[in-house]
mmCIF file of the N, C-alpha and C atoms, coordinates in Angstrom:
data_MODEL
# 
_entry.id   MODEL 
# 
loop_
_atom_site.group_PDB 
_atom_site.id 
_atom_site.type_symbol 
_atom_site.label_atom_id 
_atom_site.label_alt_id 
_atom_site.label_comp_id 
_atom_site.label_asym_id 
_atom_site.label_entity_id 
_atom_site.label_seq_id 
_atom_site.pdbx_PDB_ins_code 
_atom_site.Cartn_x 
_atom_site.Cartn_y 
_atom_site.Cartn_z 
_atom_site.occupancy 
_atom_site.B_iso_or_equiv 
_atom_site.pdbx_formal_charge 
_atom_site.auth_seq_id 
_atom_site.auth_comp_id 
_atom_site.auth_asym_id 
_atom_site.auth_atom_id 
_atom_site.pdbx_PDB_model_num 
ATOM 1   N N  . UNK A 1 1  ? 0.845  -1.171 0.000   1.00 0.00 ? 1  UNK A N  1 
ATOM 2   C CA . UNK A 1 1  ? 0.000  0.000  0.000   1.00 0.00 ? 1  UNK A CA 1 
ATOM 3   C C  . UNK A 1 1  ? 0.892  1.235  0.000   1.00 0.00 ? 1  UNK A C  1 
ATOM 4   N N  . UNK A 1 2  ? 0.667  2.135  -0.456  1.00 0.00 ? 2  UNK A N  1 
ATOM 5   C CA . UNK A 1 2  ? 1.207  3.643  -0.760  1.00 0.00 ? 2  UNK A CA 1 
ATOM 6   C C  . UNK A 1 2  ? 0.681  4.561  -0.176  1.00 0.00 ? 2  UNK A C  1 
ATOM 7   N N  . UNK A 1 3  ? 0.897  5.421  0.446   1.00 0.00 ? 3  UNK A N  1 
ATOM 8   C CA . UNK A 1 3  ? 0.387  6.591  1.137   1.00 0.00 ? 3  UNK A CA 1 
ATOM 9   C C  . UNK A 1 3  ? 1.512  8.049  0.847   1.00 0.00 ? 3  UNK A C  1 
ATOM 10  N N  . UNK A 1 4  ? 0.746  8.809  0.110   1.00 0.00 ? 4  UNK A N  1 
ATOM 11  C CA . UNK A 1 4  ? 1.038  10.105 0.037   1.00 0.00 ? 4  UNK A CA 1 
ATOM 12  C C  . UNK A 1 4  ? 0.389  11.066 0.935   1.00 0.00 ? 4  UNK A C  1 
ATOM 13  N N  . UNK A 1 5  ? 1.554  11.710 2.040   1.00 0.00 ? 5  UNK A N  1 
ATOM 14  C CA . UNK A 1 5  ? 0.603  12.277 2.850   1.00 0.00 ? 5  UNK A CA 1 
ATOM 15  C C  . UNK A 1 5  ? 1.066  14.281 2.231   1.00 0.00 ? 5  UNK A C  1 
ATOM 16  N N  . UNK A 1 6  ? -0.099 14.891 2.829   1.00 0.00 ? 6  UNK A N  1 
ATOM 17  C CA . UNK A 1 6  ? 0.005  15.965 2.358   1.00 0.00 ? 6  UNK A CA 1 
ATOM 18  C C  . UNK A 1 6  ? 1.023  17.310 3.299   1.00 0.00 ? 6  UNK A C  1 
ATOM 19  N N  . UNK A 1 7  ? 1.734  17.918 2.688   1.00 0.00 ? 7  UNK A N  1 
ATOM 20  C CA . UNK A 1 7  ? 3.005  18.469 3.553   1.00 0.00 ? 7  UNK A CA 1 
ATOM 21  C C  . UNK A 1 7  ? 3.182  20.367 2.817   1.00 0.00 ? 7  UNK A C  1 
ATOM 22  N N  . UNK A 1 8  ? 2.961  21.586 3.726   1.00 0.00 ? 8  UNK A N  1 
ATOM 23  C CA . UNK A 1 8  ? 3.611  22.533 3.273   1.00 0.00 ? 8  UNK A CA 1 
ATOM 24  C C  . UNK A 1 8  ? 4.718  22.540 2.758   1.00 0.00 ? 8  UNK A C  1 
ATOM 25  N N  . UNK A 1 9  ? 4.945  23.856 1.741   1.00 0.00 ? 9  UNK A N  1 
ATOM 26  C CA . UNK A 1 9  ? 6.472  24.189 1.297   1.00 0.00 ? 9  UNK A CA 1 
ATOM 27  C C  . UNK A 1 9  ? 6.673  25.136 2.030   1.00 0.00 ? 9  UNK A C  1 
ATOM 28  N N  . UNK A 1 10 ? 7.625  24.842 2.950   1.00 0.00 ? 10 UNK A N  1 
ATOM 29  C CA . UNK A 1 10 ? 8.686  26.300 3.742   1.00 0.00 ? 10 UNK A CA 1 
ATOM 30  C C  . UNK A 1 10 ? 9.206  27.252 3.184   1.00 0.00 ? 10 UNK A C  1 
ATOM 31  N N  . UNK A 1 11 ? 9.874  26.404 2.289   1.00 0.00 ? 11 UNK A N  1 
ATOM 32  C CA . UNK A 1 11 ? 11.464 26.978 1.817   1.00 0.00 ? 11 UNK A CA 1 
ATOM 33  C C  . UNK A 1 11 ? 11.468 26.315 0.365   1.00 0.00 ? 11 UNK A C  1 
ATOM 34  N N  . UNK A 1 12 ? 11.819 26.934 -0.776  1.00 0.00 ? 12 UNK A N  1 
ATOM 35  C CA . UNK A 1 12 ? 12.343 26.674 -1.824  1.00 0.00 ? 12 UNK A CA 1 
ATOM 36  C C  . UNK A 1 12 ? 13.703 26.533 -1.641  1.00 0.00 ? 12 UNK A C  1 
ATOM 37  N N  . UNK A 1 13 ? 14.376 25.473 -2.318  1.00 0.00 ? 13 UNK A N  1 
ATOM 38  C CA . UNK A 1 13 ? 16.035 25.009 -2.179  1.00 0.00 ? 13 UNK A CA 1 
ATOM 39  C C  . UNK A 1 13 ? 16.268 25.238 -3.373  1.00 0.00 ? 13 UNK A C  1 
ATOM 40  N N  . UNK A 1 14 ? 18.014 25.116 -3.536  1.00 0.00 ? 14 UNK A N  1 
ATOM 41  C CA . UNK A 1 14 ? 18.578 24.441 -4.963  1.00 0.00 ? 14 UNK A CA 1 
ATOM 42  C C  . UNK A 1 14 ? 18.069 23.400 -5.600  1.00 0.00 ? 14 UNK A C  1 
ATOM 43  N N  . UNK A 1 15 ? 18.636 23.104 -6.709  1.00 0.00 ? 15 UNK A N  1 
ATOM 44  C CA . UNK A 1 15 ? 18.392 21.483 -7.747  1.00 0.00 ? 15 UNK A CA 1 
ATOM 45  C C  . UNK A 1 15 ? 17.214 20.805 -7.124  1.00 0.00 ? 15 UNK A C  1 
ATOM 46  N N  . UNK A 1 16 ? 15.954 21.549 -7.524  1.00 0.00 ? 16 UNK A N  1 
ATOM 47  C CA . UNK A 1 16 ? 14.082 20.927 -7.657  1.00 0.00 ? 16 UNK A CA 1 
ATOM 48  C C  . UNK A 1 16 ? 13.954 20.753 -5.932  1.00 0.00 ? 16 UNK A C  1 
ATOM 49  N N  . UNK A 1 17 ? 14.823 21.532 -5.095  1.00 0.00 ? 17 UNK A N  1 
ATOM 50  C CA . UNK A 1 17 ? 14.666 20.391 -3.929  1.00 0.00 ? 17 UNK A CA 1 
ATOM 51  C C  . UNK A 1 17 ? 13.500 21.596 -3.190  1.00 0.00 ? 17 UNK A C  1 
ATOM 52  N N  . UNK A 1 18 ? 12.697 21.108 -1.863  1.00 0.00 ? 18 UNK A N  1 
ATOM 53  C CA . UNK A 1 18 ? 12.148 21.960 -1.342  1.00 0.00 ? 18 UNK A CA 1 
ATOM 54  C C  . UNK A 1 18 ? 12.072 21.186 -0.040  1.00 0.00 ? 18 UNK A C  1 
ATOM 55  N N  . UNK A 1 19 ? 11.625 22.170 1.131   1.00 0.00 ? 19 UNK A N  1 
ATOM 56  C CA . UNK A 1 19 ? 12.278 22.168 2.773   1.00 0.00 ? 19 UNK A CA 1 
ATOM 57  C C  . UNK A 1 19 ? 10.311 21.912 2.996   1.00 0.00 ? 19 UNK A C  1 
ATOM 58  N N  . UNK A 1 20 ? 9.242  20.751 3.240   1.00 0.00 ? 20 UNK A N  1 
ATOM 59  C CA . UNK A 1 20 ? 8.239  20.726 3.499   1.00 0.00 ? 20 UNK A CA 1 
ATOM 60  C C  . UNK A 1 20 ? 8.254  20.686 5.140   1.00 0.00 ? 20 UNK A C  1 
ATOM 61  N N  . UNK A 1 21 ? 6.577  20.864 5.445   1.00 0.00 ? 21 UNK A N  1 
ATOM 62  C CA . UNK A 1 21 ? 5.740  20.257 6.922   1.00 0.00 ? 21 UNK A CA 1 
ATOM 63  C C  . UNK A 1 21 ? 4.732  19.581 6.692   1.00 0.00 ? 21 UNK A C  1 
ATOM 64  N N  . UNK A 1 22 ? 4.412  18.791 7.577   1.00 0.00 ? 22 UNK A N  1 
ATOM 65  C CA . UNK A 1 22 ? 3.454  18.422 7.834   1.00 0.00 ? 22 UNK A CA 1 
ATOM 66  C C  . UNK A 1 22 ? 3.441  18.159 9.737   1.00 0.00 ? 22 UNK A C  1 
ATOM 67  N N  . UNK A 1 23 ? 2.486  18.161 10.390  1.00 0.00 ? 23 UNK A N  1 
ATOM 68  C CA . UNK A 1 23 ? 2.879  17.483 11.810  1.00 0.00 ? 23 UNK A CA 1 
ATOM 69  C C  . UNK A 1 23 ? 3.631  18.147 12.631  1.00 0.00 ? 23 UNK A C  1 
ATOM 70  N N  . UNK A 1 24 ? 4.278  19.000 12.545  1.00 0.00 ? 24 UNK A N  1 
ATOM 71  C CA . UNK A 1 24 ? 5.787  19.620 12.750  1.00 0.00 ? 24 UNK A CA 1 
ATOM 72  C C  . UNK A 1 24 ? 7.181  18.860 12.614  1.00 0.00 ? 24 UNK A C  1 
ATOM 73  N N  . UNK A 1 25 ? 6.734  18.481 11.494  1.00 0.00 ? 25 UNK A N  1 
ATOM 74  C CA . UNK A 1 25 ? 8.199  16.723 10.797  1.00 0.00 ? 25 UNK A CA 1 
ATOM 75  C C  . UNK A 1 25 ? 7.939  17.860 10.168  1.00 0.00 ? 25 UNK A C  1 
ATOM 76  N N  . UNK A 1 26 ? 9.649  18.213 9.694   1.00 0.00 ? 26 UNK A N  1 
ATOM 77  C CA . UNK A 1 26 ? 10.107 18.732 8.506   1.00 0.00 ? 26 UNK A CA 1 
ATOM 78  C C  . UNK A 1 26 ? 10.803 17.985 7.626   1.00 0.00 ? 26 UNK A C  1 
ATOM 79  N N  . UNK A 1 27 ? 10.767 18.189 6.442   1.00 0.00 ? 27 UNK A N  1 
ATOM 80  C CA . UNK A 1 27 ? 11.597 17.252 5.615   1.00 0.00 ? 27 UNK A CA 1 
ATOM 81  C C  . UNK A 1 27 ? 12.074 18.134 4.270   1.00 0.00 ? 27 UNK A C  1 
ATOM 82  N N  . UNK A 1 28 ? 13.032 17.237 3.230   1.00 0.00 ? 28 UNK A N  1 
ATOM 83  C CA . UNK A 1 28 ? 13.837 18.138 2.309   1.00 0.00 ? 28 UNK A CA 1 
ATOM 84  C C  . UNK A 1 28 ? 13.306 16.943 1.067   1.00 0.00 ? 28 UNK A C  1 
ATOM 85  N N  . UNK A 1 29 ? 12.355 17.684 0.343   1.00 0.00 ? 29 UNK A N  1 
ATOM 86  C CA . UNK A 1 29 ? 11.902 16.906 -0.384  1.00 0.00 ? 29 UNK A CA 1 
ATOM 87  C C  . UNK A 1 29 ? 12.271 17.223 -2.198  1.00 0.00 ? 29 UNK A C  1 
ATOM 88  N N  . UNK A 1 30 ? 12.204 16.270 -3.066  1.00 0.00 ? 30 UNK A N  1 
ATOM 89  C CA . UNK A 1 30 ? 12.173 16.559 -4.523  1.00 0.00 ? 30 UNK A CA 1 
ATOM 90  C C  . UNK A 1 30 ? 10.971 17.474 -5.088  1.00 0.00 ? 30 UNK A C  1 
ATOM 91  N N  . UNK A 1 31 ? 11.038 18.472 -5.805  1.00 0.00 ? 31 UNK A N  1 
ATOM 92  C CA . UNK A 1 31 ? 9.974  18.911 -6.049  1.00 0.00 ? 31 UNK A CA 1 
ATOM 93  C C  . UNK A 1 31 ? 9.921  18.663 -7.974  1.00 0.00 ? 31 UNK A C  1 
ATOM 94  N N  . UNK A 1 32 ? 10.454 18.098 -8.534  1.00 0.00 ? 32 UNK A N  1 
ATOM 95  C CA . UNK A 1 32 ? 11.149 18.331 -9.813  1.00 0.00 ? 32 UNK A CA 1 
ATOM 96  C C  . UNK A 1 32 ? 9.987  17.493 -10.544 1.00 0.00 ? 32 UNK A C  1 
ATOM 97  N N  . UNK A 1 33 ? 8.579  16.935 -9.990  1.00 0.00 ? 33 UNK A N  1 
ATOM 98  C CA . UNK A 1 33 ? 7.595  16.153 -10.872 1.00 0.00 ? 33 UNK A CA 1 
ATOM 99  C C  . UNK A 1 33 ? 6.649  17.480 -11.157 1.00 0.00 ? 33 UNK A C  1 
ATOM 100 N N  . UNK A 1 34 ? 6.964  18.514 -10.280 1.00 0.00 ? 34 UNK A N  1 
ATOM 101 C CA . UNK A 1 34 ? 6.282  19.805 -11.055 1.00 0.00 ? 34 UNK A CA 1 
ATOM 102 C C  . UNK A 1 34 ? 6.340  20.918 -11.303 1.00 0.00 ? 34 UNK A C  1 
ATOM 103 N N  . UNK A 1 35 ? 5.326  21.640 -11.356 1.00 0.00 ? 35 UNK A N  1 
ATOM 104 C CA . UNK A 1 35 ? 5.653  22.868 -11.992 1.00 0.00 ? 35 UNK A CA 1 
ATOM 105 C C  . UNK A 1 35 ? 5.180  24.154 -11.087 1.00 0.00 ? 35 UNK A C  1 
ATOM 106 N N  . UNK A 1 36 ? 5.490  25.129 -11.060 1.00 0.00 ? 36 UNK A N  1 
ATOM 107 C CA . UNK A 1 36 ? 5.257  25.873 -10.081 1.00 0.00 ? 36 UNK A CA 1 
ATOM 108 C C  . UNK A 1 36 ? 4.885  26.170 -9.047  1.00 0.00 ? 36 UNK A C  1 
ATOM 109 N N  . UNK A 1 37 ? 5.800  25.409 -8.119  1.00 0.00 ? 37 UNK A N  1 
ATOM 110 C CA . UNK A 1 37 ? 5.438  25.256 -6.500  1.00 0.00 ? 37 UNK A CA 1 
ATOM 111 C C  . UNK A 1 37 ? 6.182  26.661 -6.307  1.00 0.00 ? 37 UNK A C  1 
ATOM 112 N N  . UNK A 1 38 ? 5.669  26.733 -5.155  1.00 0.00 ? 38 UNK A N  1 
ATOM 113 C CA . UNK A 1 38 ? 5.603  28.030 -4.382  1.00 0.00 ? 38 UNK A CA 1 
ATOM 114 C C  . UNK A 1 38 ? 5.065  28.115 -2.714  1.00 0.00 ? 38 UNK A C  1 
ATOM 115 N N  . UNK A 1 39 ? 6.198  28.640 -2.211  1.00 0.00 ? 39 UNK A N  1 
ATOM 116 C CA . UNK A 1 39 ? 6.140  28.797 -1.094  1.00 0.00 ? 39 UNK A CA 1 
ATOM 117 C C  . UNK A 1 39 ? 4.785  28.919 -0.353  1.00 0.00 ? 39 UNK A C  1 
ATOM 118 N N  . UNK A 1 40 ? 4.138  28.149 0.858   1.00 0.00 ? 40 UNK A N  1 
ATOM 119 C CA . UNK A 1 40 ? 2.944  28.367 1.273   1.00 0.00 ? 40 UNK A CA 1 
ATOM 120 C C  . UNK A 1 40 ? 2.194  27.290 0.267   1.00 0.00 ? 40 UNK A C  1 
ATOM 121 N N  . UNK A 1 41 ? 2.218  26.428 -0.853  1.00 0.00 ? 41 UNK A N  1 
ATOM 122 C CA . UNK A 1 41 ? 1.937  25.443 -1.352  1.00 0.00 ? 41 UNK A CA 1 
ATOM 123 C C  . UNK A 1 41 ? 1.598  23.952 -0.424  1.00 0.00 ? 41 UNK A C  1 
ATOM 124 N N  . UNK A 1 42 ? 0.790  23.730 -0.927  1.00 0.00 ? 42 UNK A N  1 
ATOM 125 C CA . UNK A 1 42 ? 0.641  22.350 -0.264  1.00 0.00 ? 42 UNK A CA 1 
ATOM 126 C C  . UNK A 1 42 ? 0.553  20.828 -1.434  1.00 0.00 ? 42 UNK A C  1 
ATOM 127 N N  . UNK A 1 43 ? 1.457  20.526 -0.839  1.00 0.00 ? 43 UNK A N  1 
ATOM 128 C CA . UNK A 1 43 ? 1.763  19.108 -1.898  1.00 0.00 ? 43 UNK A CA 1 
ATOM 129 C C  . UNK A 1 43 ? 1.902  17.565 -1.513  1.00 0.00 ? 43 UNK A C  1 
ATOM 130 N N  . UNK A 1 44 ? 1.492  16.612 -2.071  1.00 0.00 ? 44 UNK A N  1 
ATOM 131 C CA . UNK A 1 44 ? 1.149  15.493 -2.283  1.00 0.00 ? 44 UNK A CA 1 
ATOM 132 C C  . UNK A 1 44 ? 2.540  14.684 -1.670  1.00 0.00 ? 44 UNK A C  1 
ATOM 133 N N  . UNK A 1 45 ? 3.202  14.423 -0.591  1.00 0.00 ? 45 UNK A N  1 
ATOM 134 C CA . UNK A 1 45 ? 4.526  12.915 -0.953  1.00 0.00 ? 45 UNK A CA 1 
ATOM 135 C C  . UNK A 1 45 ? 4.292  12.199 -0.433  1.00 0.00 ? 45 UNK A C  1 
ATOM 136 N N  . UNK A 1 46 ? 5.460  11.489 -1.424  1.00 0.00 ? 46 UNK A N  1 
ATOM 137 C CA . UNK A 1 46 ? 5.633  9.966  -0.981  1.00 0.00 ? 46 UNK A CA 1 
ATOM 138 C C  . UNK A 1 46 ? 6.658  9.735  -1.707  1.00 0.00 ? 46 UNK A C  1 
ATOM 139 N N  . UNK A 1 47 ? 7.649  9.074  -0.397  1.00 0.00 ? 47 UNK A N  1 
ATOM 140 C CA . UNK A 1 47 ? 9.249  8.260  -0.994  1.00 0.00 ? 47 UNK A CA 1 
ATOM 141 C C  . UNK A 1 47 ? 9.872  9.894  -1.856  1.00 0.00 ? 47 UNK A C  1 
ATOM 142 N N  . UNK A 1 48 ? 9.997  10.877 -0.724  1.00 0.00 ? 48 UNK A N  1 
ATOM 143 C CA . UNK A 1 48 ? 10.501 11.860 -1.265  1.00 0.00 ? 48 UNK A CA 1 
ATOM 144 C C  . UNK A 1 48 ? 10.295 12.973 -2.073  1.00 0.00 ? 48 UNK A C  1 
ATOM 145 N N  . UNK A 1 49 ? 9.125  12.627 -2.586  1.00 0.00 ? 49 UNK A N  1 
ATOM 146 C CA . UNK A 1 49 ? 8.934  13.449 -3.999  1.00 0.00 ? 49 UNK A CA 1 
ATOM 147 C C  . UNK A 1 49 ? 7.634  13.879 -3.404  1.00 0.00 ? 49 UNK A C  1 
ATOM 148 N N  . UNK A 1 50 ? 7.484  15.539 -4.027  1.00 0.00 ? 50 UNK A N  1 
ATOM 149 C CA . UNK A 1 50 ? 6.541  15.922 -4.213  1.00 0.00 ? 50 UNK A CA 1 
ATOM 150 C C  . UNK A 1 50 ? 5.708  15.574 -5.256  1.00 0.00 ? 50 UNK A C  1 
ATOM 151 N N  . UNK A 1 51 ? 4.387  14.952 -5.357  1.00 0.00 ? 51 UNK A N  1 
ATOM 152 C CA . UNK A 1 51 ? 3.857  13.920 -6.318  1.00 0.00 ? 51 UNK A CA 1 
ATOM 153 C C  . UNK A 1 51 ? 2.489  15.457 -7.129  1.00 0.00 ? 51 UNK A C  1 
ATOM 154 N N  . UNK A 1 52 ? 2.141  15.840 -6.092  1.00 0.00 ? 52 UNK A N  1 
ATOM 155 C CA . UNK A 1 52 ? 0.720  16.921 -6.800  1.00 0.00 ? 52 UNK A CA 1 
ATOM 156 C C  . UNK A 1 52 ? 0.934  18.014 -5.892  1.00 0.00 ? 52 UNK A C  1 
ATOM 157 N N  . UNK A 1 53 ? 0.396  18.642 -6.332  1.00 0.00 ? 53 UNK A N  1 
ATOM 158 C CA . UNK A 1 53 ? -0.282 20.148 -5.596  1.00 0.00 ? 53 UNK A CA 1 
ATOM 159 C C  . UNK A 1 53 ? -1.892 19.933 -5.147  1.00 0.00 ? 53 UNK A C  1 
ATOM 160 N N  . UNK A 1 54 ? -2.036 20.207 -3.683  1.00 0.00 ? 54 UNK A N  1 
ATOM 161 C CA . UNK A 1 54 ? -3.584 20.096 -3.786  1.00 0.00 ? 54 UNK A CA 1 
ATOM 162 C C  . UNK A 1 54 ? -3.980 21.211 -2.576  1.00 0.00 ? 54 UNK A C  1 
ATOM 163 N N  . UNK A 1 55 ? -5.104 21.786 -2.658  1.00 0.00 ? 55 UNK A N  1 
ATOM 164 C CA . UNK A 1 55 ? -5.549 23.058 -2.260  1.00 0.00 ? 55 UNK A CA 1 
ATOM 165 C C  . UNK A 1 55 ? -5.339 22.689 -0.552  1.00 0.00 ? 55 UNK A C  1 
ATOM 166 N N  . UNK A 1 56 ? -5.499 23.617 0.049   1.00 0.00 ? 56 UNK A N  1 
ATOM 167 C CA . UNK A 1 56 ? -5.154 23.939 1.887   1.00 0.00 ? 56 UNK A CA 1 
ATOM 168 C C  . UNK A 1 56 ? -6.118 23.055 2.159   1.00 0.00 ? 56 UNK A C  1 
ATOM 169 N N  . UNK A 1 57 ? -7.335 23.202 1.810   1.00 0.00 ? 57 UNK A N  1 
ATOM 170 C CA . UNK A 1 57 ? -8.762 22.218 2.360   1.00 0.00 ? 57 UNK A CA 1 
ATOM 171 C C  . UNK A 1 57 ? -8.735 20.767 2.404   1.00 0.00 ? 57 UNK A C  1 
ATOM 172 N N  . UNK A 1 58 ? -8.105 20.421 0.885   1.00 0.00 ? 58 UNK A N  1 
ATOM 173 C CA . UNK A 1 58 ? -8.003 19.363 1.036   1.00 0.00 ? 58 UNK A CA 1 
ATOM 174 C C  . UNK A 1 58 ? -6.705 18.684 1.714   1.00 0.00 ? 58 UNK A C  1 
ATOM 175 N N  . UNK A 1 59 ? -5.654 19.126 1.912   1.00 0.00 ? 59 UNK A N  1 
ATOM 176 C CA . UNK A 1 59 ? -4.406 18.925 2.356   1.00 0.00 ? 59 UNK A CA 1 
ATOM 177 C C  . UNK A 1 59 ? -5.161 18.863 3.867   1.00 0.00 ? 59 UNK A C  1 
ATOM 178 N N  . UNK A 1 60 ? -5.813 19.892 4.407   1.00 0.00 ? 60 UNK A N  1 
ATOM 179 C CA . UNK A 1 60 ? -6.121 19.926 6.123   1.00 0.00 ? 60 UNK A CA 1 
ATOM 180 C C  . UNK A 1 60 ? -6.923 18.256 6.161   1.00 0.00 ? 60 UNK A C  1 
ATOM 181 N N  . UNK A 1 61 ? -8.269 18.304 5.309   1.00 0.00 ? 61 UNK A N  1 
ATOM 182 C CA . UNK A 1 61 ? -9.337 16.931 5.355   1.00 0.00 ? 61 UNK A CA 1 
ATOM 183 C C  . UNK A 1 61 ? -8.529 15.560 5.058   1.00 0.00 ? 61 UNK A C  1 
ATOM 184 N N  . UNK A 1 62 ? -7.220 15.720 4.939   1.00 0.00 ? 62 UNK A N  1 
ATOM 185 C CA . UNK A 1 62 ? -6.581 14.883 4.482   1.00 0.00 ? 62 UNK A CA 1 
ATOM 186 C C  . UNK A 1 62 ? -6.162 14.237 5.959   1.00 0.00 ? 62 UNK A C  1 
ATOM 187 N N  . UNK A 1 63 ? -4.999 15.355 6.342   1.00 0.00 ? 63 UNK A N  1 
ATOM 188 C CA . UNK A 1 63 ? -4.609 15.694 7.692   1.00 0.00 ? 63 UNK A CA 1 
ATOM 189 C C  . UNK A 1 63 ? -5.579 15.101 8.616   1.00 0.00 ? 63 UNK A C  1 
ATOM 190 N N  . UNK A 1 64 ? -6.776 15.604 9.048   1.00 0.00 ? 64 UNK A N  1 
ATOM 191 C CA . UNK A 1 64 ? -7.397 14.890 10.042  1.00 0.00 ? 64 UNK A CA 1 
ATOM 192 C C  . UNK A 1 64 ? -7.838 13.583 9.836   1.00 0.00 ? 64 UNK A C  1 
ATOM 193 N N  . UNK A 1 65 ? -8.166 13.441 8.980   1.00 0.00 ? 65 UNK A N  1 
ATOM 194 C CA . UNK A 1 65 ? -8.069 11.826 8.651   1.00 0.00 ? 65 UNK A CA 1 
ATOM 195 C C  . UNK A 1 65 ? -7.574 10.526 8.653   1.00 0.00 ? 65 UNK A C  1 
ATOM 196 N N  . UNK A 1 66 ? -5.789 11.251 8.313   1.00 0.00 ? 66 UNK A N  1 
ATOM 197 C CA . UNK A 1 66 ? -4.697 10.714 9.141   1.00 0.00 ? 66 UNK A CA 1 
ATOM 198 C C  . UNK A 1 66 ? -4.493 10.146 10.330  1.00 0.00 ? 66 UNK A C  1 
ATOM 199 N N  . UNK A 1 67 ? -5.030 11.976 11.354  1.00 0.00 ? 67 UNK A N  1 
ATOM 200 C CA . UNK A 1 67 ? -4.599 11.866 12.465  1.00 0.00 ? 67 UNK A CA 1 
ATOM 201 C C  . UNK A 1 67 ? -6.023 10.904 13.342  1.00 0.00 ? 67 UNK A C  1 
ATOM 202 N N  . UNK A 1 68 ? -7.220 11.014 12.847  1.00 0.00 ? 68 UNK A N  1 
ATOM 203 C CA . UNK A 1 68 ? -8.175 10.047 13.337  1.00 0.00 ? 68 UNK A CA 1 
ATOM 204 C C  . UNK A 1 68 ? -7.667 8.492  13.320  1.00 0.00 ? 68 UNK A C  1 
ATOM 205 N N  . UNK A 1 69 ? -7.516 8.168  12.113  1.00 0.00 ? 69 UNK A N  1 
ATOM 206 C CA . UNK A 1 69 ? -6.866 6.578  11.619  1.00 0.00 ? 69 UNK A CA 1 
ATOM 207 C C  . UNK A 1 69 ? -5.399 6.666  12.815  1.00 0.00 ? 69 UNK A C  1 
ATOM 208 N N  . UNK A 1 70 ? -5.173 7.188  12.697  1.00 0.00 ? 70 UNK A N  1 
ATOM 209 C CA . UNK A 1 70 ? -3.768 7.106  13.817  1.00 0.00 ? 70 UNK A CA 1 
ATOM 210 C C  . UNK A 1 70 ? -4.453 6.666  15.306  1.00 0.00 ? 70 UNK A C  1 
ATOM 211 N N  . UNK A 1 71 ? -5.380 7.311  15.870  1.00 0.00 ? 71 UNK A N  1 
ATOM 212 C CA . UNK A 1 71 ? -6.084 7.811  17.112  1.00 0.00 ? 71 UNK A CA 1 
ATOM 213 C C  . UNK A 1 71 ? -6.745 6.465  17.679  1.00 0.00 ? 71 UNK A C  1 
ATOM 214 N N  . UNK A 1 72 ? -7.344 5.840  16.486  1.00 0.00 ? 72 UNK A N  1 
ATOM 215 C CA . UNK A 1 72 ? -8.099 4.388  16.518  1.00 0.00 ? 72 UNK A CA 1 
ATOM 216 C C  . UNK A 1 72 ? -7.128 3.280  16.375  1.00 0.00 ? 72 UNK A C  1 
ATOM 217 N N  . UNK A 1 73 ? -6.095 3.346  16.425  1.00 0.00 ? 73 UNK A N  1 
ATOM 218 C CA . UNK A 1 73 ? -5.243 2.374  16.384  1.00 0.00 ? 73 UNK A CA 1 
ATOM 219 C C  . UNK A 1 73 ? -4.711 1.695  15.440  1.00 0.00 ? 73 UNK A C  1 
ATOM 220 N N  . UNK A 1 74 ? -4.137 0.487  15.318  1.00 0.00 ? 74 UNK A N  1 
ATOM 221 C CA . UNK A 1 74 ? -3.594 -0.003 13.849  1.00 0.00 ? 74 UNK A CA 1 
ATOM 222 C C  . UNK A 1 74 ? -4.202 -0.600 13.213  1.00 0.00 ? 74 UNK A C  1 
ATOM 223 N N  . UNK A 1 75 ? -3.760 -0.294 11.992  1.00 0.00 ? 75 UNK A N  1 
ATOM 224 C CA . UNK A 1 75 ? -4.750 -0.600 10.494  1.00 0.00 ? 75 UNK A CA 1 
ATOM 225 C C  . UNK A 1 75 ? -4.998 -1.910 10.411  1.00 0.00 ? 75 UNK A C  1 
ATOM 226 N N  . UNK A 1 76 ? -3.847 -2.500 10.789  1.00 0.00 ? 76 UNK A N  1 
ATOM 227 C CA . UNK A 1 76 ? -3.103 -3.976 10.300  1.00 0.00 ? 76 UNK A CA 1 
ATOM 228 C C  . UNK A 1 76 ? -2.822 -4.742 11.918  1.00 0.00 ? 76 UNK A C  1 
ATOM 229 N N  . UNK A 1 77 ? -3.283 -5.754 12.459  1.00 0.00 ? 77 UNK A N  1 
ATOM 230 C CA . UNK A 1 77 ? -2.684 -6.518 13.165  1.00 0.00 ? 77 UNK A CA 1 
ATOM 231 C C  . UNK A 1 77 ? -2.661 -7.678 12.599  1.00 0.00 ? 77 UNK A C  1 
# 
């Protein structure tokens, strides 16, 4: 199974790279599958890469969803 979770852009870097959040986990992610990210952006990863751009609303409905499925325990025993 694959999970792209949804993460702000901080910081624009050098060579496609960009400085995301999510959670207060920061990370230094690829941004090079698109096209005009921009600071205050909210984007799609997984395994590094920024995969989409998707609006604040859905990035937040995403977010709690997460953090519910987290709250109820594990997916998988």
């Amino acid at each position: 199974m694959c999970l792209a979770v949804p993460a702000e852009v901080v910081e624009l870097m050098a060579e496609e790279m960009a400085l995301v959040e999510t959670g207060g986990v920061r990370k230094v992610v690829s941004i090079m599958l698109l096209e005009g990210v921009q600071e205050g952006d909210f984007v799609l990863v997984h395994a590094g890469f920024a995969l989409e751009k998707v609006d604040r609303e859905e990035a937040e409905r995403t977010l709690a969803l997460l953090e519910e499925a987290a709250e109820s325990g594990p997916l998988f025993q």
